[in-house]
C-alpha positions in Angstrom: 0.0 0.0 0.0 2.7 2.3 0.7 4.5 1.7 -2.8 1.5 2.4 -4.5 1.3 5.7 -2.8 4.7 6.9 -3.7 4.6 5.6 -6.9 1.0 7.8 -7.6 2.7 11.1 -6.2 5.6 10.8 -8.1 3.0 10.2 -11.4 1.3 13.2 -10.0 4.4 15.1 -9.5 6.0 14.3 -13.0 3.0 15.3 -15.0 2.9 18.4 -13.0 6.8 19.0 -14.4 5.3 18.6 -17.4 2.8 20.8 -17.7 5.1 23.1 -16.4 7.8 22.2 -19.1 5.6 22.7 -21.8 4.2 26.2 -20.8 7.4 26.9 -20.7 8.3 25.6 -23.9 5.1 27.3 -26.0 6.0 30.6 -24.0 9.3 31.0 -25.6 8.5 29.8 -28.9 5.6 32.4 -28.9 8.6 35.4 -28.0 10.8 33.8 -30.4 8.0 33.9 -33.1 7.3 37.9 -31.9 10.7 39.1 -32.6 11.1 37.0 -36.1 7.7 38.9 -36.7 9.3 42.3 -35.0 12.5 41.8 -37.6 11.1 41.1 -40.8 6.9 42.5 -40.1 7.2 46.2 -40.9 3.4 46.7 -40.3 3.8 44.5 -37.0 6.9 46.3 -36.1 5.2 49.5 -37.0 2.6 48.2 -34.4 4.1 47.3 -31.9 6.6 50.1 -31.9 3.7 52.6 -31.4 1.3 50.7 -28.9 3.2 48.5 -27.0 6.4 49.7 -26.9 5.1 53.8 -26.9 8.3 54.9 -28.8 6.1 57.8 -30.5 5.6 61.0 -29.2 3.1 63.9 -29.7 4.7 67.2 -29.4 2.0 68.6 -26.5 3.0 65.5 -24.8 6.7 66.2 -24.1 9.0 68.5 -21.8 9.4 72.3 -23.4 12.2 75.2 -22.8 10.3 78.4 -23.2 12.4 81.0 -25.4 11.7 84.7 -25.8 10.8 85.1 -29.2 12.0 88.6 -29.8 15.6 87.6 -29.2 18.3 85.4 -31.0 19.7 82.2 -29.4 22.1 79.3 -30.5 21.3 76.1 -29.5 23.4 72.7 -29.5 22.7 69.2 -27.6 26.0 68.1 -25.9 26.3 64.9 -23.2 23.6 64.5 -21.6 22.1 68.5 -21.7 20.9 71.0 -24.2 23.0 74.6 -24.0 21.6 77.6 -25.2 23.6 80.8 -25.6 22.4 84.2 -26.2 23.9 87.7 -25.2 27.6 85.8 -23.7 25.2 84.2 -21.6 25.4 80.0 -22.1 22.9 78.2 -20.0 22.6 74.7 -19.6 19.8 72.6 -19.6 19.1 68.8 -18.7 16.6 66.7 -19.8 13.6 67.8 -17.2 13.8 71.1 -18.8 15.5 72.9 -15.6 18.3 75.0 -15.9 21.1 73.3 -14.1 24.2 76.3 -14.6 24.9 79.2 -16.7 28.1 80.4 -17.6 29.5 83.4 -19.5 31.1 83.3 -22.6 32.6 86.0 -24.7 31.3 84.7 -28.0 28.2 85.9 -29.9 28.6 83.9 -33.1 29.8 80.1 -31.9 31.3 77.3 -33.7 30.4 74.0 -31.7 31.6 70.6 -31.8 31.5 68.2 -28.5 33.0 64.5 -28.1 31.9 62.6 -25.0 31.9 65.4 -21.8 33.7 68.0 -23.5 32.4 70.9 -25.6 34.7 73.6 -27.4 33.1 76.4 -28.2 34.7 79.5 -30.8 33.6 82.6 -32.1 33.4 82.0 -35.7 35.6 84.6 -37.9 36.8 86.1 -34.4 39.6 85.0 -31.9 37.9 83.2 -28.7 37.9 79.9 -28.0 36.5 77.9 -24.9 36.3 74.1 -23.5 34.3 73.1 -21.4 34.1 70.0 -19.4 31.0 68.5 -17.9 29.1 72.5 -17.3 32.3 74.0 -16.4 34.6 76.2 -18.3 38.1 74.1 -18.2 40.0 76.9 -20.2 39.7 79.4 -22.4 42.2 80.7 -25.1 42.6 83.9 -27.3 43.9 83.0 -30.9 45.9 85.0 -33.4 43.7 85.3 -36.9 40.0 84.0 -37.5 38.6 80.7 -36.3 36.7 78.8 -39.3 36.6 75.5 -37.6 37.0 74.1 -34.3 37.4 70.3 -33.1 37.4 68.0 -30.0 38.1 64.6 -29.5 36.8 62.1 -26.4 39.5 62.9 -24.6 39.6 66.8 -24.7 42.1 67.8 -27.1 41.4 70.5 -29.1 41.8 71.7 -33.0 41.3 75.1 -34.4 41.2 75.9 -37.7 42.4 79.8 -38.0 42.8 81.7 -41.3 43.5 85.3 -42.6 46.8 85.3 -41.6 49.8 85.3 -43.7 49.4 81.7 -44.5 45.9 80.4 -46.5 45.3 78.2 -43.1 47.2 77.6 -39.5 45.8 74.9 -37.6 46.5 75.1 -33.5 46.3 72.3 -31.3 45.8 72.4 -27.7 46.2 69.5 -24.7 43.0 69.3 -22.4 44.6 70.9 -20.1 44.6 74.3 -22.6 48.2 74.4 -23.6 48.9 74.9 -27.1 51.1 71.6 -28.2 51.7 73.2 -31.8 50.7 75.1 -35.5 51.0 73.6 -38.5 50.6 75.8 -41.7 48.9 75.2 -45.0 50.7 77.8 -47.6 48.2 77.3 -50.7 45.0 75.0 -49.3 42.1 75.8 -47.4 41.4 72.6 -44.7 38.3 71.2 -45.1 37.9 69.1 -42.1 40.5 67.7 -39.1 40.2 65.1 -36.7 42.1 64.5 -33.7 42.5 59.9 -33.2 41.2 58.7 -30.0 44.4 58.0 -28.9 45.6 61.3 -28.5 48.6 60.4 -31.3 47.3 61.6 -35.2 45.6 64.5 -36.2 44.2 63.9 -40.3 43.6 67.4 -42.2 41.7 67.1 -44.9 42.8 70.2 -47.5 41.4 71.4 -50.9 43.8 72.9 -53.6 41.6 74.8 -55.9 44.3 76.7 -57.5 45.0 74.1 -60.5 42.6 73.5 -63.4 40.9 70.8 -61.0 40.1 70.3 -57.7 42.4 67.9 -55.4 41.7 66.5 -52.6 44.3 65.3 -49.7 44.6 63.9 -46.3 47.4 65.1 -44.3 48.7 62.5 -41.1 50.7 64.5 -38.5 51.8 63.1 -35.2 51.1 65.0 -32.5 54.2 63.6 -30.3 56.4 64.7 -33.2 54.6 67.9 -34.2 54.7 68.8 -30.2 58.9 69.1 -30.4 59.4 69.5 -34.1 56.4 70.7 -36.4 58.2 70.9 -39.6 59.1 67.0 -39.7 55.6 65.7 -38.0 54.3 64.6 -41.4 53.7 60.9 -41.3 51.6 60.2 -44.4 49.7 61.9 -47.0 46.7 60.5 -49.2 45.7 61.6 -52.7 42.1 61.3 -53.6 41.4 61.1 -57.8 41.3 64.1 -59.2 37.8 66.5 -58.7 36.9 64.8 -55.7 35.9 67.2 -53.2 36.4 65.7 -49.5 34.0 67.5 -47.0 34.6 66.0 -43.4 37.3 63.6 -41.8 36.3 61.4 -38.6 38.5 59.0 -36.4 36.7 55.7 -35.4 38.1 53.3 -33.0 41.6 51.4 -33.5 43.0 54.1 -35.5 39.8 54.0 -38.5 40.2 57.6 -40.3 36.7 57.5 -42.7 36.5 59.9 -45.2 33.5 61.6 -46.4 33.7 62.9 -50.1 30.5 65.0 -52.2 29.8 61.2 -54.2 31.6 58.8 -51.6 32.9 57.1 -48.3 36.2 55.9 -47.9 38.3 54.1 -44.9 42.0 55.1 -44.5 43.2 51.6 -42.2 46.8 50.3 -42.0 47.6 53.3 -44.8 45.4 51.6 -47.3 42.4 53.6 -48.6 39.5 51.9 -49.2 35.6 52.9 -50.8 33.0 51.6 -48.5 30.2 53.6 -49.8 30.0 54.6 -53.4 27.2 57.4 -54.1 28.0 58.2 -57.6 25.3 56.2 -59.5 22.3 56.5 -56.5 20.0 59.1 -56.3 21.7 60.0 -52.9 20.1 62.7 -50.6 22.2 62.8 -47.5 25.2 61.4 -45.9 27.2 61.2 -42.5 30.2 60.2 -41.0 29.4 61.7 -37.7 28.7 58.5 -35.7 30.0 55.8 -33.4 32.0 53.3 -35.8 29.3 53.8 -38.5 28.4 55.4 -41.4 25.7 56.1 -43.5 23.3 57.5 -46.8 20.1 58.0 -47.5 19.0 57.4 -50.6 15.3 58.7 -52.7 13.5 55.7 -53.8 9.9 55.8 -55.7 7.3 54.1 -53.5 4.3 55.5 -56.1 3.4 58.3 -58.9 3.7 60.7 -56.5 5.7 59.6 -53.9 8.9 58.8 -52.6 10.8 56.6 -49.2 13.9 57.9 -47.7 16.1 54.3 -47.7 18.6 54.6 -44.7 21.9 52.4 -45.7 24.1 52.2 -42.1 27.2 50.4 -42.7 29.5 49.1 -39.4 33.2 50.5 -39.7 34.5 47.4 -38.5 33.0 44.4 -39.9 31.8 46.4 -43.0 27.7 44.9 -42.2 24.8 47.1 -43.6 21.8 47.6 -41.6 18.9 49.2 -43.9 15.7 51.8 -42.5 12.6 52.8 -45.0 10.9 55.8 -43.7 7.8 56.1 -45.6 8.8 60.1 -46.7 11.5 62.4 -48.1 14.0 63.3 -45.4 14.4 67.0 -45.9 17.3 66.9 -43.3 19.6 64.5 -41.4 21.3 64.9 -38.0 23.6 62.6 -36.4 25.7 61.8 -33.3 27.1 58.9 -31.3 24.4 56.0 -32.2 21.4 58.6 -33.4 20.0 59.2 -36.7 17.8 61.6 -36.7 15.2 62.0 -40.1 13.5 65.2 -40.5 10.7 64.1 -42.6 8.7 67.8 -42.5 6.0 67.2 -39.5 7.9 64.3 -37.9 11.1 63.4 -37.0 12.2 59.4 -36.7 15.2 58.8 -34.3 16.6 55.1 -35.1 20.2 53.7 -33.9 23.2 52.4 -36.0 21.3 49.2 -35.8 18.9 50.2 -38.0 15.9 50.1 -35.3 13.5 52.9 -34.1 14.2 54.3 -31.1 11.7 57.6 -31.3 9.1 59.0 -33.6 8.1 62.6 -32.7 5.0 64.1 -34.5 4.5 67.8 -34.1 1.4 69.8 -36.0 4.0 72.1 -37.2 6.9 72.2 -39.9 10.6 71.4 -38.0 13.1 73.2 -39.0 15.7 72.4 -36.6 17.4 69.9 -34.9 19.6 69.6 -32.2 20.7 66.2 -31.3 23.5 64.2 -28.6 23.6 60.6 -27.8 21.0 60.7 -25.2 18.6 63.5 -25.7 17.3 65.6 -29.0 15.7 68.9 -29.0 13.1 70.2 -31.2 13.7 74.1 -32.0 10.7 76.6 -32.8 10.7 80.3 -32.6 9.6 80.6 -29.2 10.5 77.0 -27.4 12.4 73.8 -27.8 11.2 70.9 -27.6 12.8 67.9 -25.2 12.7 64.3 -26.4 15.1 61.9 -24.4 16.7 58.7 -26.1 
């Protein structure tokens, strides 16, 4: 009697497993089934994106900065905050919409550019020039000629572009610490772009000579350590583009990846061999960028109809050389990008999606947008009178 008890609880107890085991079983074959869906289901994606997920906005449903419409601000997303200068006066925002610290700054017409905490600021066409770390001023310099340019890498090392001296274009480059490390001159180009590595050691000029019968193209490699004690013999390699290329902006990507952004093209410049990743020339290309976290990427006009057009996003990894594609169903009238963001402009909407190729925001507004400002973890909307706050 007593082996015939254990022997029914132990029945009982082993179909209980397997009830158990096959919930189990169906529950994660139903999730695996969602996200094959989610991948390749643009309508399900679409979906589930908007009512499960909640990854669209409305624009009365979001934080607002109030601006005073009779006056004239600059505005640029930076870290983790949104900075707004106007009359020397910079204040900084976070992502709640409360000022957090203003500080003064000489400068009424800036050039930005940030990299991870730091932000340099310049007057363009004048002589300041600022970093700032975090929402403090670290240093502040006074430069000798015109600033056209300015540039900061992760690490706080700074690169100003200067001209209308006696050369056609001095570059300075200063330490985090604000120390100017050395100049290097450019007799008969202009510089297009520069780019300081991530490892403190190369800075890449991209110049223009327009003074032949075509245009060329070049991309200067200068060590820093060398140019630091010996400018004159800091040259370490120079690449030629073909001729009546026009570069327009030079990026460093991780392990030492300089990509290069022509009018028609991408290239990568890695272990001094040049190579075309992205080649625009017979695509109805709209926009491009090389202004993101080891990616690039183009947007290209494709017919969906008589009258109507998609915006098809191509976002190619640096390193393993994978394309990830986005459709958006309109004409992206302007493109913004930083860190792992995309941001689409498509007129009344804005679509945010990552390097991966996936939505991470859709903001509808009952307005036109006209401008963008945009950082790795936040993005603000800019009207007359406000911006808008959308956080990533």
């Amino acid at each position: 009697m007593k082996d015939f008890w254990i022997e029914t609880q132990e029945k009982k107890l082993n179909k209980k497993k397997l009830i158990i085991s096959t919930v189990l079983i169906l529950v994660i074959l139903l999730i695996i089934s969602v996200i094959i869906i989610y991948a390749n289901n643009r309508g399900v994606r679409e979906w589930i994106d908007k009512n499960i997920f909640r990854k669209e906005v409305m624009q009365d449903k979001v934080t607002t900065i109030d601006l005073k419409e009779s006056q004239t601000f600059n505005i640029y997303a930076f870290n983790k905050y949104i900075g707004i200068l106007n009359k020397n006066k910079f204040s900084i925002y976070g992502n709640t919409g409360n000022e957090e610290k203003e500080i003064e700054v000489q400068i009424s017409n800036p050039l930005f550019d940030s990299a991870n905490r730091f932000l340099a600021i310049a007057e363009s066409k004048g002589q300041k020039l600022y970093l700032i770390t975090d929402k403090d001023i670290s240093w502040e310099a006074n430069i000798e000629g015109n600033i056209s340019q300015v540039h900061v890498n992760k690490n706080g090392y700074v690169a100003v572009v200067i001209v209308d001296t006696s050369y056609k274009t001095v570059i300075a480059m200063y330490s985090p610490e604000g120390k100017e490390l050395f100049k290097t001159y450019l007799s008969s180009t202009r510089a297009a772009d520069v780019a300081i590595s991530n490892d403190n050691k190369h800075l890449a000029i991209a110049e223009v000579d327009t003074s032949g019968t075509v245009i060329q193209s070049n991309i200067k490699i200068i060590s820093i350590e060398k140019a630091s004690s010996d400018p004159t013999n800091s040259l370490e390699n120079t690449y030629k583009s073909e001729n009546d290329k026009l570069i327009v902006d030079v990026k460093y990507h991780d392990k030492n990846k300089l990509v290069c952004m022509y009018t028609d093209s991408i290239h990568v410049i890695e272990n001094e061999k040049d190579n075309v990743i992205i080649d625009n020339q017979k695509k109805k290309v709209i926009f491009q960028s090389i202004e993101l976290s080891n990616s690039v990427c183009s947007i290209e006009e494709k017919s969906s109809g008589l009258f109507t057009a998609d915006s098809l996003v191509s976002i190619i990894n640096i390193d393993n050389k994978n394309t990830k594609e986005y459709i958006a169903d309109s004409v992206t009238k302007e493109i913004y990008t930083y860190g792992d963001i995309i941001a689409l402009n498509l007129g009344t909407e804005v679509e945010f999606i990552n390097t991966s190729g996936w939505l991470v925001k859709r903001y509808v507004a009952n307005q036109e947008i006209t401008n963008i400002a945009v950082s790795d973890n936040m993005a603000g909307i800019i009207y007359r009178d406000k911006i808008e706050i959308i956080n990533l």
